[in-house]
PDB file as gemmi writes it, atoms N, CA and C in Angstrom:
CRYST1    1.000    1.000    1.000  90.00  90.00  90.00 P 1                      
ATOM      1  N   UNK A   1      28.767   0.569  13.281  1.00  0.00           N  
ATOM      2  CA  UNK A   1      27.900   0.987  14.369  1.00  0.00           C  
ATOM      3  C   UNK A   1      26.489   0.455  14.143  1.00  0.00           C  
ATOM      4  N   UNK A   2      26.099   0.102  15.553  1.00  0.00           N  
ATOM      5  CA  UNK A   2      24.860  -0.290  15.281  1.00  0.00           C  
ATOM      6  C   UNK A   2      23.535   0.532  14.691  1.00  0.00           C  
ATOM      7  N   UNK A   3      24.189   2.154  14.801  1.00  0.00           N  
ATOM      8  CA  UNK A   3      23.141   2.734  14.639  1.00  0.00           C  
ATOM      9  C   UNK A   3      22.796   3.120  13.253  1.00  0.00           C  
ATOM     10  N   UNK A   4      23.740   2.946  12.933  1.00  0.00           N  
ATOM     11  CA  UNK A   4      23.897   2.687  11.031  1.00  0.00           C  
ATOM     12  C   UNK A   4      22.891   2.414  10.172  1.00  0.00           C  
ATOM     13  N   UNK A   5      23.278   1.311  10.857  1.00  0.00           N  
ATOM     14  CA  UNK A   5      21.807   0.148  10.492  1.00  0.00           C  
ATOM     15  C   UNK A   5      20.896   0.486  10.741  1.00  0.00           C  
ATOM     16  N   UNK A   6      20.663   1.430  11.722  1.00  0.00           N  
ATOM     17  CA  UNK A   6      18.964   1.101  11.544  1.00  0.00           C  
ATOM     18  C   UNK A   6      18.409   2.946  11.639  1.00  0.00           C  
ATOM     19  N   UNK A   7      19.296   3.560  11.242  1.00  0.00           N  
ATOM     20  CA  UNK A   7      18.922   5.158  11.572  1.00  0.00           C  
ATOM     21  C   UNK A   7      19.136   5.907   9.874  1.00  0.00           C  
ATOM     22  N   UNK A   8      20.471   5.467   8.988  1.00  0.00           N  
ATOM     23  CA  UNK A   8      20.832   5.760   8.215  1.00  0.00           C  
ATOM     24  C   UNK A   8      19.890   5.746   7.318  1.00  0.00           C  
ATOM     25  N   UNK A   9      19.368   7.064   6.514  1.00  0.00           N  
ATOM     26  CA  UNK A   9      18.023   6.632   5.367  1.00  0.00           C  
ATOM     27  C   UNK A   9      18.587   6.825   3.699  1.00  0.00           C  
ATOM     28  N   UNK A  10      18.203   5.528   3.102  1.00  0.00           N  
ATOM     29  CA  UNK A  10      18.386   5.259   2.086  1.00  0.00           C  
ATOM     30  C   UNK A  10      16.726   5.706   0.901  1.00  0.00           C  
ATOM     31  N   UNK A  11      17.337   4.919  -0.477  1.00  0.00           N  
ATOM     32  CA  UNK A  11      15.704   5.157  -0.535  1.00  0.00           C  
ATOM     33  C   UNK A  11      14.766   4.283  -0.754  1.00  0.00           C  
ATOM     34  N   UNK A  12      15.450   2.917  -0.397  1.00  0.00           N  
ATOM     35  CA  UNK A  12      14.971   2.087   0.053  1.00  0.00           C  
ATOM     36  C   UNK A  12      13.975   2.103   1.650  1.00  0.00           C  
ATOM     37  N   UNK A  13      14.362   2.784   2.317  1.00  0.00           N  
ATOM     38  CA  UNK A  13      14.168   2.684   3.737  1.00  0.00           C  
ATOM     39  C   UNK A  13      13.166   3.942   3.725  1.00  0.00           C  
ATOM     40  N   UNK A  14      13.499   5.232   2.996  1.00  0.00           N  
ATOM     41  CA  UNK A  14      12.165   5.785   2.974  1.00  0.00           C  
ATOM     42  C   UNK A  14      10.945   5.481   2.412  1.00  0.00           C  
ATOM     43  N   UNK A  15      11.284   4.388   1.126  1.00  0.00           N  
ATOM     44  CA  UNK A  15       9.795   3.910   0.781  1.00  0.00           C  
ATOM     45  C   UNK A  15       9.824   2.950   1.486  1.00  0.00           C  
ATOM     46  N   UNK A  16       9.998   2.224   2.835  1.00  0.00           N  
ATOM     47  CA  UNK A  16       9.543   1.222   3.432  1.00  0.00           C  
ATOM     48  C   UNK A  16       8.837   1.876   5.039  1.00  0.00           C  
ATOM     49  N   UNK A  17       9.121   3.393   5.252  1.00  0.00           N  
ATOM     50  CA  UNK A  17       8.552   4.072   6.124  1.00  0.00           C  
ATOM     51  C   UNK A  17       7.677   4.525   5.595  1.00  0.00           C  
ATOM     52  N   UNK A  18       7.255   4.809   4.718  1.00  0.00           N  
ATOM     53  CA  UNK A  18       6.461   5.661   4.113  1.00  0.00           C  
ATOM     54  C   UNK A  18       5.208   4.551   3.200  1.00  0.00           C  
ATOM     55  N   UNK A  19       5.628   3.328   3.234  1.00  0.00           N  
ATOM     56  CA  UNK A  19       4.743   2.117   3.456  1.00  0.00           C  
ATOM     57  C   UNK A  19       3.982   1.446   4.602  1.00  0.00           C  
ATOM     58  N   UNK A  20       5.121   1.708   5.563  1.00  0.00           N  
ATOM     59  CA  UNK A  20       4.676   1.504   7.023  1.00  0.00           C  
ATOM     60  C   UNK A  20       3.216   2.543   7.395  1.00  0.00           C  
ATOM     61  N   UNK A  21       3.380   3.671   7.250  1.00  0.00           N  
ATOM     62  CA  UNK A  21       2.789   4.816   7.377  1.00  0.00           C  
ATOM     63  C   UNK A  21       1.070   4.649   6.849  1.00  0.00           C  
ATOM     64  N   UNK A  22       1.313   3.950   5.162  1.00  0.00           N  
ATOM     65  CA  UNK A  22       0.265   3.922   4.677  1.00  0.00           C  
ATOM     66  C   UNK A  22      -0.529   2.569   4.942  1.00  0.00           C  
ATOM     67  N   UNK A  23       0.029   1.747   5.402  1.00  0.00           N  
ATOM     68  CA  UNK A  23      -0.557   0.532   5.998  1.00  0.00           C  
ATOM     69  C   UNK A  23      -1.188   0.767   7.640  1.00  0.00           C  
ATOM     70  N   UNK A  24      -0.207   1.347   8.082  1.00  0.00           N  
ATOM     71  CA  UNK A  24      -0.609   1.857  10.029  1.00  0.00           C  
ATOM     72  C   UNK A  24      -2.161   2.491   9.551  1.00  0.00           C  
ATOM     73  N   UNK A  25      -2.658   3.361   8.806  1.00  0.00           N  
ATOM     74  CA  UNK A  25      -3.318   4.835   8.542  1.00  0.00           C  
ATOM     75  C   UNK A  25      -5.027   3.578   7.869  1.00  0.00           C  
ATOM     76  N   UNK A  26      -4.148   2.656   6.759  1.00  0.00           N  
ATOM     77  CA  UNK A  26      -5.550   1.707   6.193  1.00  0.00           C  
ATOM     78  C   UNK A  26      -5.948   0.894   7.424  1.00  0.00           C  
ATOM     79  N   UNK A  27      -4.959   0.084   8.372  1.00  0.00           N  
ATOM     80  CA  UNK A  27      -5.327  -0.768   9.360  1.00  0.00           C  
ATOM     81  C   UNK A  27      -6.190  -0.356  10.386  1.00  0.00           C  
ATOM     82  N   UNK A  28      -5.122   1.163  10.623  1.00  0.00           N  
ATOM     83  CA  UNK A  28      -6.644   2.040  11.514  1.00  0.00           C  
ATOM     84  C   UNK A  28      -8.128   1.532  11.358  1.00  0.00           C  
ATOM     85  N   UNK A  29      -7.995   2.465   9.944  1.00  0.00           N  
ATOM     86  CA  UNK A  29      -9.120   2.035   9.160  1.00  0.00           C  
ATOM     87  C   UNK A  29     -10.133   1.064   8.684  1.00  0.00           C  
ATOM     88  N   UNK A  30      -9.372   0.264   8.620  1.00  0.00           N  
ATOM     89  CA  UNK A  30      -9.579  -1.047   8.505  1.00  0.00           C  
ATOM     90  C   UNK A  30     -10.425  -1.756   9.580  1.00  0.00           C  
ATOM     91  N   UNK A  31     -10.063  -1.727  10.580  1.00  0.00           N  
ATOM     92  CA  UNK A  31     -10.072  -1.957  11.959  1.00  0.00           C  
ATOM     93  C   UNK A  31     -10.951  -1.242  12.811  1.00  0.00           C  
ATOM     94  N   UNK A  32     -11.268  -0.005  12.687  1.00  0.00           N  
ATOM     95  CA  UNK A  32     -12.120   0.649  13.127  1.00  0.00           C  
ATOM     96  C   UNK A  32     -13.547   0.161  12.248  1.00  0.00           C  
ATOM     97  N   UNK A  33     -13.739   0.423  10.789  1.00  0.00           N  
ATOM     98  CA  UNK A  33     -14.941  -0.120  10.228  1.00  0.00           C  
ATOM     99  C   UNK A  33     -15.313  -1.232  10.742  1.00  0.00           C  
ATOM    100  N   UNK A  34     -14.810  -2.137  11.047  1.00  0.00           N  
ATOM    101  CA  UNK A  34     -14.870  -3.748  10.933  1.00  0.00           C  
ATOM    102  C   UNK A  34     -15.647  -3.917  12.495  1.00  0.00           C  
ATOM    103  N   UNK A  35     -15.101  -3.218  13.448  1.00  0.00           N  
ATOM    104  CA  UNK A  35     -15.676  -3.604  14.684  1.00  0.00           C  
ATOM    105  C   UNK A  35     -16.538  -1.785  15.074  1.00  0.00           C  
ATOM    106  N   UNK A  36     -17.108  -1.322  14.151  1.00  0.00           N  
ATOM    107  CA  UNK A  36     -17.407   0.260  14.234  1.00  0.00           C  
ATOM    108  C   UNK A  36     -18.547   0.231  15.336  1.00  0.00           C  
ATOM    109  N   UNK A  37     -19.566  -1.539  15.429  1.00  0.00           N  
ATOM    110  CA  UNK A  37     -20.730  -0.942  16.466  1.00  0.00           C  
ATOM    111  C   UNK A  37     -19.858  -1.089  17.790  1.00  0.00           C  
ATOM    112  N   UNK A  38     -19.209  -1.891  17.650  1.00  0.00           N  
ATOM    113  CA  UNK A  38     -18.324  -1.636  19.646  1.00  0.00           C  
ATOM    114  C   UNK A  38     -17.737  -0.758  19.755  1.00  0.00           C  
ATOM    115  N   UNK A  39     -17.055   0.280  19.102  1.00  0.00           N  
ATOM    116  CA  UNK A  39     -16.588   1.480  19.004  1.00  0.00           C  
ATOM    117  C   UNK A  39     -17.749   2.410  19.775  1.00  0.00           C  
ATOM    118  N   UNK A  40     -18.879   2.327  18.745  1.00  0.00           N  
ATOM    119  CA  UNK A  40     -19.852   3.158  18.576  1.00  0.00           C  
ATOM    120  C   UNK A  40     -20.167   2.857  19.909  1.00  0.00           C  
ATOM    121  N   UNK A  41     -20.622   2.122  20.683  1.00  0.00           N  
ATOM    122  CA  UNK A  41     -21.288   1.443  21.623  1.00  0.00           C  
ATOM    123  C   UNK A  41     -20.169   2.144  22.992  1.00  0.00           C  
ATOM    124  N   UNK A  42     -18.961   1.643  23.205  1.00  0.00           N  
ATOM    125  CA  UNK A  42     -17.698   1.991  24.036  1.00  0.00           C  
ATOM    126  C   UNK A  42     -17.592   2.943  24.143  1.00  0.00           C  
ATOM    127  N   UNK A  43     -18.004   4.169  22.558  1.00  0.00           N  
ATOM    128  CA  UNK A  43     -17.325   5.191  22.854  1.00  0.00           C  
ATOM    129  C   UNK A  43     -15.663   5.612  22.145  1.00  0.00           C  
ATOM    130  N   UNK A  44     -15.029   4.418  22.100  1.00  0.00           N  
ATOM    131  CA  UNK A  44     -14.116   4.405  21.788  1.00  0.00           C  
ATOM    132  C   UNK A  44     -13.256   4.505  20.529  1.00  0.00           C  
ATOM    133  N   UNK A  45     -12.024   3.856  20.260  1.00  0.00           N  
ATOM    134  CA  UNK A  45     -11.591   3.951  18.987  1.00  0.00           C  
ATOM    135  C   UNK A  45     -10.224   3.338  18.980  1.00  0.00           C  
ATOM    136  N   UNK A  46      -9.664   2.596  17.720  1.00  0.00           N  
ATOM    137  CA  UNK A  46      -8.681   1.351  17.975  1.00  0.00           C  
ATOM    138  C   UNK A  46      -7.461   2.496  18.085  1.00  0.00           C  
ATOM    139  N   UNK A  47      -6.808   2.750  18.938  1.00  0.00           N  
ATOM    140  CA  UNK A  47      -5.308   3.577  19.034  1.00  0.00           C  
ATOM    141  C   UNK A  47      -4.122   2.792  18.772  1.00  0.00           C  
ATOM    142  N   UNK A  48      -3.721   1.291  18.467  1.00  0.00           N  
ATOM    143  CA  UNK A  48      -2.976   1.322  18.207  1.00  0.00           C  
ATOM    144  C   UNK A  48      -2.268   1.598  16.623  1.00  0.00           C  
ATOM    145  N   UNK A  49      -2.366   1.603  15.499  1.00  0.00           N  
ATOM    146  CA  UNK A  49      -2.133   1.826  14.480  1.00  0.00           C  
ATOM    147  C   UNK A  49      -2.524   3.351  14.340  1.00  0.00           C  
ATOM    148  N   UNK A  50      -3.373   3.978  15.178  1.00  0.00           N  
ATOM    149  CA  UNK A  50      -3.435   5.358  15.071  1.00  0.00           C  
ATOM    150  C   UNK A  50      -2.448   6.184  15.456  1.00  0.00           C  
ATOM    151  N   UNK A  51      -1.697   5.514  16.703  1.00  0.00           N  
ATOM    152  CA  UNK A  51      -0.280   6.024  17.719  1.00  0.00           C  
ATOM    153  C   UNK A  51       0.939   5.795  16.678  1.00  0.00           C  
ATOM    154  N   UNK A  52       0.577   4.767  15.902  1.00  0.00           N  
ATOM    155  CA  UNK A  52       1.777   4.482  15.144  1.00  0.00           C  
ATOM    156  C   UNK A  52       1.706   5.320  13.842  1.00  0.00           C  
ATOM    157  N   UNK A  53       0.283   5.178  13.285  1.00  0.00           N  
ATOM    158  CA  UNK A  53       0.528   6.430  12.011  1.00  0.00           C  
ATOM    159  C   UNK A  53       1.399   7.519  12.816  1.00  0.00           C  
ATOM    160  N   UNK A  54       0.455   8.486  13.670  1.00  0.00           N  
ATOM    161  CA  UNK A  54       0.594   9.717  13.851  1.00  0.00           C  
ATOM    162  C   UNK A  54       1.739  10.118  14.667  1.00  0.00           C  
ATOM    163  N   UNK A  55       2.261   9.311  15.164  1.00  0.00           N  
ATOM    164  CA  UNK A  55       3.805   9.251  16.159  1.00  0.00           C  
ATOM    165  C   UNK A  55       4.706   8.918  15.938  1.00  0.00           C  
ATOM    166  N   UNK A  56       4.590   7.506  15.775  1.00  0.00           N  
ATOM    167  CA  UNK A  56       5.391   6.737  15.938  1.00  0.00           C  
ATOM    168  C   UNK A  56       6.658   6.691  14.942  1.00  0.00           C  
ATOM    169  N   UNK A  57       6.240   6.369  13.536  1.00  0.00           N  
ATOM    170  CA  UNK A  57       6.634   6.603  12.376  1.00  0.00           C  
ATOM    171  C   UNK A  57       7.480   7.973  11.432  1.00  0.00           C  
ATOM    172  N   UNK A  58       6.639   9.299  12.205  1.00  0.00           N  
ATOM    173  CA  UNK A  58       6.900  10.306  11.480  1.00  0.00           C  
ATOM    174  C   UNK A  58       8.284  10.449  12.646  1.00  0.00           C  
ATOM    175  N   UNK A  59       8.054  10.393  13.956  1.00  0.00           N  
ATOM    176  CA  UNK A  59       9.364  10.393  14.704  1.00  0.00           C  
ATOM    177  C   UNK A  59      10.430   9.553  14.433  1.00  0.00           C  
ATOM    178  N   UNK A  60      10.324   8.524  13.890  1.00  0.00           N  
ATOM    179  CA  UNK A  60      11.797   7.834  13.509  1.00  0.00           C  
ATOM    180  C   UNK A  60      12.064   8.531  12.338  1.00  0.00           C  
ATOM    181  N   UNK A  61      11.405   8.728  11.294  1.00  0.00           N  
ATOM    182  CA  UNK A  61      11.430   9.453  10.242  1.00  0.00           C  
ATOM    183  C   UNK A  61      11.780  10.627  10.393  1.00  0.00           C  
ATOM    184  N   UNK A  62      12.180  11.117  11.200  1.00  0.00           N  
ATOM    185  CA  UNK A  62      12.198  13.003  11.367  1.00  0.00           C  
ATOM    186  C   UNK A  62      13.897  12.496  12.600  1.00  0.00           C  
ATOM    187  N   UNK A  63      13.737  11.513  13.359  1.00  0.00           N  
ATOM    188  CA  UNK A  63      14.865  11.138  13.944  1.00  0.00           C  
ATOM    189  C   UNK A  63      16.541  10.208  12.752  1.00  0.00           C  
ATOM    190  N   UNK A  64      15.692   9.862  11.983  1.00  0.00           N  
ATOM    191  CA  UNK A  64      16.564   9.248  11.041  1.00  0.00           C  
ATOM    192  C   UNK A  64      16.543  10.446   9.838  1.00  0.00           C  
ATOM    193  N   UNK A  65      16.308  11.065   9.657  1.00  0.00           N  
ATOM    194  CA  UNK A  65      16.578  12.177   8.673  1.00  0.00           C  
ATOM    195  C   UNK A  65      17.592  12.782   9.540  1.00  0.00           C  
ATOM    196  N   UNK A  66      17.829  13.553  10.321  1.00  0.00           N  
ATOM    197  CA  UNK A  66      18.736  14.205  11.379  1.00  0.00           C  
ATOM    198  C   UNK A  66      19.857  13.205  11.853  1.00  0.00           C  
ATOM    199  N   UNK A  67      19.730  12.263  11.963  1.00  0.00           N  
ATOM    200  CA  UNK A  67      20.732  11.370  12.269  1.00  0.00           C  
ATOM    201  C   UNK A  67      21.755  11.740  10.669  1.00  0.00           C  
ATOM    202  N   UNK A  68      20.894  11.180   9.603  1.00  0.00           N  
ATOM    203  CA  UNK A  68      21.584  11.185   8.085  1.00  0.00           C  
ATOM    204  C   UNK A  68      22.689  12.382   7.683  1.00  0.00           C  
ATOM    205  N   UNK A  69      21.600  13.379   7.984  1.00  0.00           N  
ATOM    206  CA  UNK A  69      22.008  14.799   7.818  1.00  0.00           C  
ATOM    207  C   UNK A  69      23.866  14.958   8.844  1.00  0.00           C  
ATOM    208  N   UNK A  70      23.433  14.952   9.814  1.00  0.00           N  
ATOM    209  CA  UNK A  70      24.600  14.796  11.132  1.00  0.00           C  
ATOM    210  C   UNK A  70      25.430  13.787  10.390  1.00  0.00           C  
ATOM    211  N   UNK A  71      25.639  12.699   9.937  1.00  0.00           N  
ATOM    212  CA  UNK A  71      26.315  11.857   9.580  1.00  0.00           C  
ATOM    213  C   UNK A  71      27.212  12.502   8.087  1.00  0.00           C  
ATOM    214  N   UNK A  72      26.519  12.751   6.676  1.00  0.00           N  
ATOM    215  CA  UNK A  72      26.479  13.915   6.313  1.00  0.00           C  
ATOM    216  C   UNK A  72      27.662  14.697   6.329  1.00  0.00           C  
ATOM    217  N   UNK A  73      27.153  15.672   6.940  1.00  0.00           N  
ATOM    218  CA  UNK A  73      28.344  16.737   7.598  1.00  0.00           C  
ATOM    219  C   UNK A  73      29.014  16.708   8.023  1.00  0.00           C  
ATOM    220  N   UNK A  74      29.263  15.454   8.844  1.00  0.00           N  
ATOM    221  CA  UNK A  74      30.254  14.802   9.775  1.00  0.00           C  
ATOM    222  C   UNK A  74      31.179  14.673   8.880  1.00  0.00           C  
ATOM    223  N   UNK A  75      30.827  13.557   7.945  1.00  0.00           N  
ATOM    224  CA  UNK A  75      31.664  12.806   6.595  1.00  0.00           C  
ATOM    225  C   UNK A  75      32.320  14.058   6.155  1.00  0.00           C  
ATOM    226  N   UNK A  76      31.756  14.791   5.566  1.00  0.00           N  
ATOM    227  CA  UNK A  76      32.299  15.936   4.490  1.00  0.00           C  
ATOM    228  C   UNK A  76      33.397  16.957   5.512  1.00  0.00           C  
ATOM    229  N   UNK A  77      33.251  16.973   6.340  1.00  0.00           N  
ATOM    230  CA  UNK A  77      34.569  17.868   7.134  1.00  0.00           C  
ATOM    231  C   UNK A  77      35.862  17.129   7.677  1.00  0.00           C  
ATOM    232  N   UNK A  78      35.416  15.885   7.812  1.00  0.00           N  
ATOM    233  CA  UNK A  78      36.541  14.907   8.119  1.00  0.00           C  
ATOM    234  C   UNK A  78      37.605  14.845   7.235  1.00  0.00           C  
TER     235      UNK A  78                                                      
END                                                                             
């Protein structure tokens, strides 16, 4: 199944979300310092790596844990 692949968490795949996470969170960062007077100036603030820390990531992560789990239980009663 296709979903195998890409839902199933190993622990490989949690330290590569949980890399994702800490790179999305510095780039913010990153990214916001770097251009901070047009921010400052706009008003504004860079959302994409912010949508992805704070959303994006922890939801596949919280969707692929539950997938695992379900899979899991599935296995063991079969």
């Amino acid at each position: 199944m296709k979903l195998d692949k890409c839902l199933l968490l190993s622990w490989k795949r949690v330290l590569m979300i949980a890399c994702a996470w800490i790179l999305s969170v510095l780039l913010h960062n990153l990214i916001y310092g770097l251009f901070y007077d047009y921010y400052s100036r706009t008003g504004g603030d860079e959302p994409v790596f912010f949508v992805l820390a704070i959303f994006v990531i922890p939801l596949y992560f919280i969707i692929s844990l539950v997938y695992t789990a379900i899979r899991l239980v599935s296995s063991r009663t079969s």
